[in-house]
C-alpha positions as CSV (number, residue, x, y, z in Angstrom):
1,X,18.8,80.7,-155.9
2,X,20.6,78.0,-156.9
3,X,23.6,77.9,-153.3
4,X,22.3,77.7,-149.7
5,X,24.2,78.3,-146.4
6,X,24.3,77.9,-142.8
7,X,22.4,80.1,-140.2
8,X,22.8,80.3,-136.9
9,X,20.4,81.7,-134.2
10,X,20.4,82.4,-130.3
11,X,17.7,82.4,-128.1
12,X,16.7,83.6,-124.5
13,X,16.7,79.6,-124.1
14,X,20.3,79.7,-124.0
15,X,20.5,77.9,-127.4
16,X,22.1,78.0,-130.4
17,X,20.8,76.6,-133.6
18,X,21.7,75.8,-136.4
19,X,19.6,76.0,-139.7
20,X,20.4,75.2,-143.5
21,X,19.1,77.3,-146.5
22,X,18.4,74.8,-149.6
23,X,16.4,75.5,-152.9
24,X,14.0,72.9,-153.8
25,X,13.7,71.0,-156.9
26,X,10.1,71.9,-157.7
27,X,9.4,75.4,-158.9
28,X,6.9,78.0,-157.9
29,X,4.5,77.9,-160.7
30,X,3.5,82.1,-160.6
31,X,7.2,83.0,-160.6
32,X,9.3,80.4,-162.1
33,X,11.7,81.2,-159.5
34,X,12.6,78.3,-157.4
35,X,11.4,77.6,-153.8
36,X,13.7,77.1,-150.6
37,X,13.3,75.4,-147.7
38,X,14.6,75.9,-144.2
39,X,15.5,72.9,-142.3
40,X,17.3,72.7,-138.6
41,X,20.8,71.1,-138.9
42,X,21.5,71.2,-134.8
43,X,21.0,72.5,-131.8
44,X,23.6,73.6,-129.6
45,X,23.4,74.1,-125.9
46,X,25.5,76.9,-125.8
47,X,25.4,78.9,-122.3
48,X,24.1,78.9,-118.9
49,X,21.8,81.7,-119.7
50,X,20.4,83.7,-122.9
51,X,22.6,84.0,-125.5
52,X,23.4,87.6,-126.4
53,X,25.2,87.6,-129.6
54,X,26.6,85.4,-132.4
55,X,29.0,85.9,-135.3
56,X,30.0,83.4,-138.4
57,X,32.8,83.8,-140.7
58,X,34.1,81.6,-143.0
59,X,34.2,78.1,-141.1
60,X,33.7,79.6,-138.0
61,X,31.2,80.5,-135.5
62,X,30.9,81.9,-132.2
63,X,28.1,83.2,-129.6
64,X,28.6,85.0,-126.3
65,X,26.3,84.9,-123.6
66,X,24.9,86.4,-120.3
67,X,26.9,83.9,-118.2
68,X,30.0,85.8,-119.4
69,X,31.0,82.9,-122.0
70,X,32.0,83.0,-125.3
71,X,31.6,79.4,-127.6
72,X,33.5,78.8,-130.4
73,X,32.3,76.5,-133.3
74,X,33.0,75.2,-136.6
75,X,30.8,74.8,-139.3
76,X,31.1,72.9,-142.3
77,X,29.2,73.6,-146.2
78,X,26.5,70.8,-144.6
79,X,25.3,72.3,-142.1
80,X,27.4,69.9,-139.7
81,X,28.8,72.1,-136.2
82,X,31.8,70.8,-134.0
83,X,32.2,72.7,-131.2
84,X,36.0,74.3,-130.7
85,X,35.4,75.0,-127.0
86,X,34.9,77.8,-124.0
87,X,36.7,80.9,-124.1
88,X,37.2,82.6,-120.4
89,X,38.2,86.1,-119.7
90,X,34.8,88.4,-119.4
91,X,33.7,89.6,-116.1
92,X,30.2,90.5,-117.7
93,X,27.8,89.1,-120.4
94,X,29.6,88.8,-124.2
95,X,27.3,91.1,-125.5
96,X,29.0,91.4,-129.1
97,X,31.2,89.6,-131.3
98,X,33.0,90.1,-134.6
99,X,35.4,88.0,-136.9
100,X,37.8,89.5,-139.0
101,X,38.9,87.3,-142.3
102,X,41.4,89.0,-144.9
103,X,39.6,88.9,-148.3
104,X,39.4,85.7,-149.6
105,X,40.4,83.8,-146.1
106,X,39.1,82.3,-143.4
107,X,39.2,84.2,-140.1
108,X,42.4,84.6,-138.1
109,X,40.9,87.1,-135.4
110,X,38.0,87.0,-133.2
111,X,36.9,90.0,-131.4
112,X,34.6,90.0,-128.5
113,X,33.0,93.1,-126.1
114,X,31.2,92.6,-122.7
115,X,28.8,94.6,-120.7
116,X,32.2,94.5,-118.2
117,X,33.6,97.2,-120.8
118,X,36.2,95.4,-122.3
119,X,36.8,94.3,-125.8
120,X,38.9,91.1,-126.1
121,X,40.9,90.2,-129.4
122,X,41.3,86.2,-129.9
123,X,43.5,84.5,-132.4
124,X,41.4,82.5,-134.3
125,X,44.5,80.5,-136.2
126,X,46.4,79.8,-132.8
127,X,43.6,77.7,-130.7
128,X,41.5,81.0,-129.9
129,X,44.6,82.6,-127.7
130,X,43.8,85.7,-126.0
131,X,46.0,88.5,-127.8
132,X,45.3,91.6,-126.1
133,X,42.6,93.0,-123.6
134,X,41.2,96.8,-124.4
135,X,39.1,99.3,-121.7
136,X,36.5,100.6,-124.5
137,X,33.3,101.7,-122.7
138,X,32.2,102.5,-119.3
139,X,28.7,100.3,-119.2
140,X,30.0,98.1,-120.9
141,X,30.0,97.8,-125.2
142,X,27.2,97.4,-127.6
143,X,28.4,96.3,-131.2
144,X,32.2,95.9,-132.9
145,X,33.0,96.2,-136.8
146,X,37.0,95.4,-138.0
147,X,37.6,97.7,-141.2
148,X,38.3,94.8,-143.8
149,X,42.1,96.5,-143.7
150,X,42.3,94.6,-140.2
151,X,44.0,97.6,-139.2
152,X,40.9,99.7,-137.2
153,X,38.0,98.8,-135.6
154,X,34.9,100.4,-134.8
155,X,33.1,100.1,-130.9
156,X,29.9,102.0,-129.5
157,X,29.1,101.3,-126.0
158,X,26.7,102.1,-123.4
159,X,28.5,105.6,-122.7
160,X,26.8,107.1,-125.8
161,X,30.4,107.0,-127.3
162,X,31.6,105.8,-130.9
163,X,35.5,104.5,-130.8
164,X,37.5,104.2,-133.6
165,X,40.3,101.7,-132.7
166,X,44.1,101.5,-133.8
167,X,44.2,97.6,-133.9
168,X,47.9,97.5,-134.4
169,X,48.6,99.2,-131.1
170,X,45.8,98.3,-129.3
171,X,44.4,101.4,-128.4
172,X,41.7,104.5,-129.0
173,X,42.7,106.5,-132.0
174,X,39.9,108.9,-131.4
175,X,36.3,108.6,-129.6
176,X,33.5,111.1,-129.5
177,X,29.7,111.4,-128.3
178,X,26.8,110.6,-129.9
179,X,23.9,112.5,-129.3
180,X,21.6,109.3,-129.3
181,X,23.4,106.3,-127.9
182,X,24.3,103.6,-130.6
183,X,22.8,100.3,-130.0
184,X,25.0,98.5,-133.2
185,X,27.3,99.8,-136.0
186,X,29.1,98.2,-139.1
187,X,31.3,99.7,-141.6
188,X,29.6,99.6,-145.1
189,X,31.1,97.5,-147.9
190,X,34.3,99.3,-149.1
191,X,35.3,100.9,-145.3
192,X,35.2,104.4,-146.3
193,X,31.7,104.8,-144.1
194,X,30.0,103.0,-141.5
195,X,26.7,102.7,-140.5
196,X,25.1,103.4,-136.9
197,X,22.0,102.5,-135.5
198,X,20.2,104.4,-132.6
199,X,16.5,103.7,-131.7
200,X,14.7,105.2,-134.5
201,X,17.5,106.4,-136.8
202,X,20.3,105.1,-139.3
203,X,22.9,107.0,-139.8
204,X,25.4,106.9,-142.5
205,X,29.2,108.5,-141.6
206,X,32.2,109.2,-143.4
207,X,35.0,106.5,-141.5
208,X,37.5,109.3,-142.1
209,X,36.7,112.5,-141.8
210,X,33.9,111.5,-139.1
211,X,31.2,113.8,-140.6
212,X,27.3,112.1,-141.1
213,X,26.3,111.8,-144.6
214,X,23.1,110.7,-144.3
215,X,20.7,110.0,-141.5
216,X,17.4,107.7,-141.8
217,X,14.1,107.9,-139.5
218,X,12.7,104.7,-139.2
219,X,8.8,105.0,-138.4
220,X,9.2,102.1,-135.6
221,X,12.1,101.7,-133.6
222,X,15.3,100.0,-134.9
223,X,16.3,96.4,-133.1
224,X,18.4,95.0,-135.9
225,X,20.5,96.0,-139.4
226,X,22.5,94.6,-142.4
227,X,24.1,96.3,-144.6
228,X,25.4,95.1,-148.6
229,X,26.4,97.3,-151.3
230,X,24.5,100.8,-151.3
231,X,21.6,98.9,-149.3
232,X,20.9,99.3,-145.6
233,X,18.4,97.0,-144.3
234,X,16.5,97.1,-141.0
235,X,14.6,95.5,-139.0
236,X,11.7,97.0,-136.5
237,X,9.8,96.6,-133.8
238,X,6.5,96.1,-135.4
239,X,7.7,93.6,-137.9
240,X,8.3,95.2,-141.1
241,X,11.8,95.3,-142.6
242,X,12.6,98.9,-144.2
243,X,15.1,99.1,-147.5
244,X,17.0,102.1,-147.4
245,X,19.5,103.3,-150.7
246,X,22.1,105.5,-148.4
247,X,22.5,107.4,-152.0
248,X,18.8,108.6,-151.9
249,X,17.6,112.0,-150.4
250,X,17.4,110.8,-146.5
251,X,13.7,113.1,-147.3
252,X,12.5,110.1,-149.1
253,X,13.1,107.1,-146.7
254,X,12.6,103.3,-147.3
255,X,12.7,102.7,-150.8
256,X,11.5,99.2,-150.2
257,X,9.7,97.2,-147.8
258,X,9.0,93.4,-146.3
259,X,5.6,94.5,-144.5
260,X,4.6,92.4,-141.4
261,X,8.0,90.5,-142.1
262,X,6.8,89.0,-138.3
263,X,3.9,89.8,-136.5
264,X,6.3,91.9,-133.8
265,X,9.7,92.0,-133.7
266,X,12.3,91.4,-136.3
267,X,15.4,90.0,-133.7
268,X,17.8,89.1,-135.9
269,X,18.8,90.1,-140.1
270,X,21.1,88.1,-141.9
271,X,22.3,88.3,-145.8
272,X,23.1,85.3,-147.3
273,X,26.3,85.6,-149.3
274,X,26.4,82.8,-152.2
275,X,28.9,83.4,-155.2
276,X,25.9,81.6,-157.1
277,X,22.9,83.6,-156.0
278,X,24.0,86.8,-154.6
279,X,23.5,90.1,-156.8
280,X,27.1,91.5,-157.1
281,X,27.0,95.7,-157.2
282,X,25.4,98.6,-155.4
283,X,21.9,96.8,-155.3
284,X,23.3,94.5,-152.4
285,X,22.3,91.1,-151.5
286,X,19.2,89.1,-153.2
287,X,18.7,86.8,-150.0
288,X,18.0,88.1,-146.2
289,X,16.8,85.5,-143.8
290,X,14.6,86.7,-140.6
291,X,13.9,85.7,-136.8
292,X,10.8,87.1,-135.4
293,X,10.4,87.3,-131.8
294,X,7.3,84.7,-132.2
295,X,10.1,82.2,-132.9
296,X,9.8,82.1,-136.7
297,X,13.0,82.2,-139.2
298,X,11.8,83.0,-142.8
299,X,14.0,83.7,-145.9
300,X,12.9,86.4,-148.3
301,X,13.8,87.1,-151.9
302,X,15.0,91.0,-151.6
303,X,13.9,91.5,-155.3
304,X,10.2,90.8,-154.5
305,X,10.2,93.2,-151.7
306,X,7.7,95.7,-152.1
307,X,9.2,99.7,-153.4
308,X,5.2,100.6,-152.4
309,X,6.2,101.5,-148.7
310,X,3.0,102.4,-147.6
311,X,1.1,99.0,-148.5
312,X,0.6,97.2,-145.6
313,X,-0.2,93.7,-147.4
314,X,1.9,91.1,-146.1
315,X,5.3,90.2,-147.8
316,X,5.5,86.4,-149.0
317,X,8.8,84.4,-147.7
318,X,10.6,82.2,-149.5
319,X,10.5,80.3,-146.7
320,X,10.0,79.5,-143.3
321,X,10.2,77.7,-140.3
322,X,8.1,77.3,-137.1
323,X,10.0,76.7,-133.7
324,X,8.7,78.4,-130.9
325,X,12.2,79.7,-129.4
326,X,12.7,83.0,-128.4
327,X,15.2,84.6,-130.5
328,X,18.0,87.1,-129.5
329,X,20.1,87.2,-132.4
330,X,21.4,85.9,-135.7
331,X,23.9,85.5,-138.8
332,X,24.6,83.6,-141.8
333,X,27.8,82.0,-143.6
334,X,27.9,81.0,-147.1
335,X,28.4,77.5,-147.8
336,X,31.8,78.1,-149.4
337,X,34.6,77.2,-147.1
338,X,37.6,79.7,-147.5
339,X,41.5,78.9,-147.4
340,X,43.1,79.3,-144.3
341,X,45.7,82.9,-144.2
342,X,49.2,81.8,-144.8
C-alpha cells in the first residue's frame, strides 16, 4: 500500500472514533510488502446513547444514534474531524445512514432511516436541509443503498420488506416480501444488482427485473458485508470473514477466508478505497479493515487471505489496534478529497 485513509467507528459507548490507516517505512522482511499501522486521530462524543450507524463519503461523515440523533462531520486527508452539527427530525433511533456523491464529487445528499419508520433525505451542499420525509417500513428500517444514478434507492426494514425507491418523486416504486427478513443491503458496483443480507445467507438480485441470481449460506450467522467488484465480503459471528465471488456456483461457497479475523464477532467491514493501492477490476478491493466485538480494529491485506476455507489457522493483519470499546459499526473514506458538484 503506498495511500492510507480515514476510519471511523461507533461504539455502544456512544462514541465515535476516528482512526488513520498509514504504511510504514520499514518493510516486512518475509513479504517485502510494506507494513501499516493504525493510529487513533480523535474521539468524538457523538450521542447520548450507543451509536447505531455511521456513513463517510468523500469529506463527509455522519453517525446516527439510539437517542434519535444524527451528527454530521467533516473529515479532512489527515485524519483531522470538525463537527458540522445535530440534525433533528427522527422520532426513533437513526438506525442507518447513506451518502450519495455523483461520480467523481463529493456528496450532495444524505439519507437517513429510523426505527420510527421513516427515511429522511438531507442536502448535504445546502447546510444539511431536510428535503423530503418518506413512510418506508412499519418497525422501523434496517439498511439504505442510493443507485449511483441518484435516481432510486434501495430500503429493507423490519416488516421483512425490500423497497425500491423513485428518489425523484419521493415515493415506493415497488416493494415486496422477503421470506427471511433483510438485516442490510447495498447495490453492487455497476447498479444492475444488489446484494442482501439475512442471518445466514447473501443473496445476490437482479435491481431490475427483481429475480435472485445467486444466494450464499454462510456457516455462522451474518452481522456485517462489503461488497467491491465481483467480491462480497462478510463478516460472522464467530470471527472469520468469508470471501464470496457472486460469479461462482453458490454450491461452492467462500472462495476465501480471514479465519479467527476476531475471536467473536466481526461488527463492522470497511474497504479502503485508495487510487494508489486499491486493485481496480472484478477482484475488488486489496484493503478491508475490521472491528471485533473485543474492541480490536485490524487491517488485512485481501490478497493474503487464505482460498483454503477449511483451515482454521489464524489469518495475520496488517495491522491492529487495541482499545477496548465496544463496537457497533464502521466505514472508511479514502484520503482523497473530491470536488464539490457544481
Amino acid at each position: 500500500m503506498t495511500g492510507g485513509g480515514t476510519i471511523l467507528a461507533g461504539s455502544y459507548e456512544r462514541f465515535v472514533f476516528g482512526y488513520t490507516l498509514r504504511e510504514n517505512n520499514q518493510h516486512d522482511d518475509a513479504s517485502g510488502n510494506a507494513k501499516a499501522r493504525l493510529q487513533k486521530s480523535f474521539t468524538a462524543d457523538a450521542h447520548g446513547a450507543s451509536v447505531k450507524a455511521i456513513a463517510c463519503n468523500g469529506g463527509y461523515a455522519a453517525s446516527g444514534g439510539s437517542d434519535d440523533l444524527i451528527r454530521v462531520y467533516h473529515c479532512d486527508g489527515e485524519g483531522a474531524m470538525a463537527d458540522l452539527g445535530v440534525l433533528v427530525g427522527h422520532q426513533g433511533d437513526a438506525r442507518c445512514l447513506e451518502f450519495y456523491a455523483p461520480s467523481g464529487y463529493a456528496p450532495t445528499r444524505l439519507m437517513s432511516g429510523s426505527s420510527d419508520g421513516s427515511v429522511m433525505v438531507w442536502d448535504v451542499t445546502g447546510n444539511f436541509e431536510l428535503l423530503k420525509t418518506m413512510r418506508a417500513h412499519r418497525g422501523g428500517v434496517n439498511s439504505i443503498s442510493a443507485h449511483q444514478s441518484g435516481r432510486v434507492a434501495l430500503t429493507c426494514g423490519a416488516d421483512s420488506h425490500v423497497a425500491m425507491w423513485d428518489m425523484r418523486k419521493g415515493r415506493v416504486a415497488y416493494k415486496f416480501k422477503t421470506p427471511e427478513r433483510v438485516e442490510k443491503l447495498a447495490f453492487a458496483s455497476g447498479g444492475k444488482e444488489y446484494i442482501t443480507q439475512a442471518m445466514q445467507r447473501v443473496s445476490v438480485t437482479n435491481a431490475e427485473a427483481g429475480n435472485v441470481i445467486t444466494s450464499f449460506t454462510t456457516p455462522q450467522k451474518a452481522l456485517s458485508f462489503e461488497t467491491s467488484g465481483k467480491m462480497v465480503y462478510v463478516g460472522c459471528e464467530g470471527g472469520d470473514v468469508l470471501c464470496y465471488d457472486v460469479r461462482a456456483d453458490a454450491s461452492q461457497g467462500a472462495v476465501a477466508r480471514l479465519a479467527k479475523a476476531h475471536p467473536q464477532r466481526v461488527r463492522g467491514l470497511a474497504l479502503v478505497s485508495d487510487r494508489n493501492d486499491e486493485t481496480v477490476g472484478d477482484s475488488g478491493a486489496a484493503l478491508l479493515v475490521t472491528a471485533g466485538s473485543e474492541g480490536c480494529v485490524r487491517a488485512w491485506d485481501l490478497r493474503n487471505a487464505s482460498s483454503k476455507v477449511h483451515d482454521d489457522t489464524p489469518a495475520t493483519p496488517l495491522a491492529e489496534l487495541e482499545t477496548g470499546a465496544r463496537y457497533t459499526c464502521l466505514c472508511a473514506m479514502s484520503s482523497d478529497q473530491p470536488p464539490e458538484a457544481l
